[in-house]
C-alpha positions in Angstrom: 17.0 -25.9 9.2 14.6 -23.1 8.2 11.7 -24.8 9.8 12.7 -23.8 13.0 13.2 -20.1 12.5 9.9 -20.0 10.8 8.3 -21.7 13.6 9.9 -19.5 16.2 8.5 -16.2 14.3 4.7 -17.9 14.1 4.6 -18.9 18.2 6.9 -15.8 19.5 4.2 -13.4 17.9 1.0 -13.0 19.5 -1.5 -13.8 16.5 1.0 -15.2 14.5 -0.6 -18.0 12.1 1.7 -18.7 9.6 5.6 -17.5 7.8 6.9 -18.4 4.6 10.9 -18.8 3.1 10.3 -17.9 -0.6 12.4 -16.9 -3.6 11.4 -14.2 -5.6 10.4 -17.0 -8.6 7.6 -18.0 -6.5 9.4 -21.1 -5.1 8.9 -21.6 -1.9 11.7 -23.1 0.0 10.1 -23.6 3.5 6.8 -23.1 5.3 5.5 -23.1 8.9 1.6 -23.2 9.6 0.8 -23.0 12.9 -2.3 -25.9 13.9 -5.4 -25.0 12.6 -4.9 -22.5 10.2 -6.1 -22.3 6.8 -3.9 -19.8 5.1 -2.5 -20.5 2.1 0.7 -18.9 3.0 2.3 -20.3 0.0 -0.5 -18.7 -2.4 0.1 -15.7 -0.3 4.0 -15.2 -1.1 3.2 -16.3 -4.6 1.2 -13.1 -4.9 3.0 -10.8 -2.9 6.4 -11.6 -5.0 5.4 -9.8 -7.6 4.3 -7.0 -6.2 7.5 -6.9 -4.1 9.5 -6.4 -7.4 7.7 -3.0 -8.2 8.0 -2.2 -4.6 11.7 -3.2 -5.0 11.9 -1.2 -8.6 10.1 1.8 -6.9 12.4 2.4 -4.3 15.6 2.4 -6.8 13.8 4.4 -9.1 13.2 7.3 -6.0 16.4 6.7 -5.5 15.5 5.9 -1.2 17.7 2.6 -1.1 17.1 -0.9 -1.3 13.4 -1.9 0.3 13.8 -3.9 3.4 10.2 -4.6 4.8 6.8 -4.9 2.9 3.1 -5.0 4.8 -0.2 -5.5 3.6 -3.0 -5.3 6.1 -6.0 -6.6 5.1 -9.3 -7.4 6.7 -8.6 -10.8 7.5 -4.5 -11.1 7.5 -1.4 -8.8 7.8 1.3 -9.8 6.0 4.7 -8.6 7.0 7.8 -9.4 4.4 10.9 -8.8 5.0 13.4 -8.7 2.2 16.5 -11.0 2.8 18.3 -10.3 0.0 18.2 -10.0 -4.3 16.8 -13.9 -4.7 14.5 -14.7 -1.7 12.1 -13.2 1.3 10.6 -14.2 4.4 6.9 -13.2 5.4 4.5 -13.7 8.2 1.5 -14.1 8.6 -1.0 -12.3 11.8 -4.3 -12.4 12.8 -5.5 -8.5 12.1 -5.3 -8.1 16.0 -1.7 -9.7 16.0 1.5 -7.8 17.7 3.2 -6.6 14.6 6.3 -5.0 16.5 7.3 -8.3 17.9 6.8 -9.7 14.2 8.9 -7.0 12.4 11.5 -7.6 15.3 11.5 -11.5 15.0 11.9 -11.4 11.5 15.0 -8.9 11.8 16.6 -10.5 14.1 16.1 -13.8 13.0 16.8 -12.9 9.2 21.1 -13.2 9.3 20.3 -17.0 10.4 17.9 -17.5 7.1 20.6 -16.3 5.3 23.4 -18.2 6.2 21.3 -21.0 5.9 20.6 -19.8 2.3 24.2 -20.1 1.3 
């Protein structure tokens, strides 16, 4: 059920290598790797969790709204996250040279379905 979102955001994205369901608790709930890739995706939304909750404490705190998209680029791997709701996120994965417009839009567009899914 999510597998198939998650696998449409990884191919649909130039560079795309891998995307990650997760609940704020570090669970992941699904998980798509695209063949031959060596991320640890799930290590990866481990991480990033908790440093979405300060993102997600910041932005209350300035008083902006609710966060809605998170992205680390590193030298090796952007990570996109997109913030579904209170309880869980979805992120992907790119290769640094990866289209991250066509990312930020798959994962908007395809975040209502997650949800729905979710409940």
């Amino acid at each position: 059920m999510f597998q198939q979102v998650l696998r449409e955001v990884v191919d649909n994205t130039d560079g795309g290598v891998a995307s990650l369901l997760m609940g704020f608790d570090g669970i992941p709930v699904d998980q798509y790797l695209r063949d031959g890739t060596d991320v640890d995706i799930e290590s990866v939304g481990m991480e990033y969790s908790v440093i979405l909750r300060s993102v997600m404490h910041a932005a209350e705190m300035l008083e902006s709204g609710k966060a809605k998209e998170f992205a680390v680029r590193a030298e090796r791997l952007l990570t996109i996250v997109r913030l579904l709701n209170d309880d869980y996120f979805v992120a992907v994965a790119l290769s640094p040279g990866g289209n991250v417009g066509k990312a930020r839009f798959l994962l908007r567009t395809r975040s209502p379905k997650l949800l729905a899914d979710l409940e």
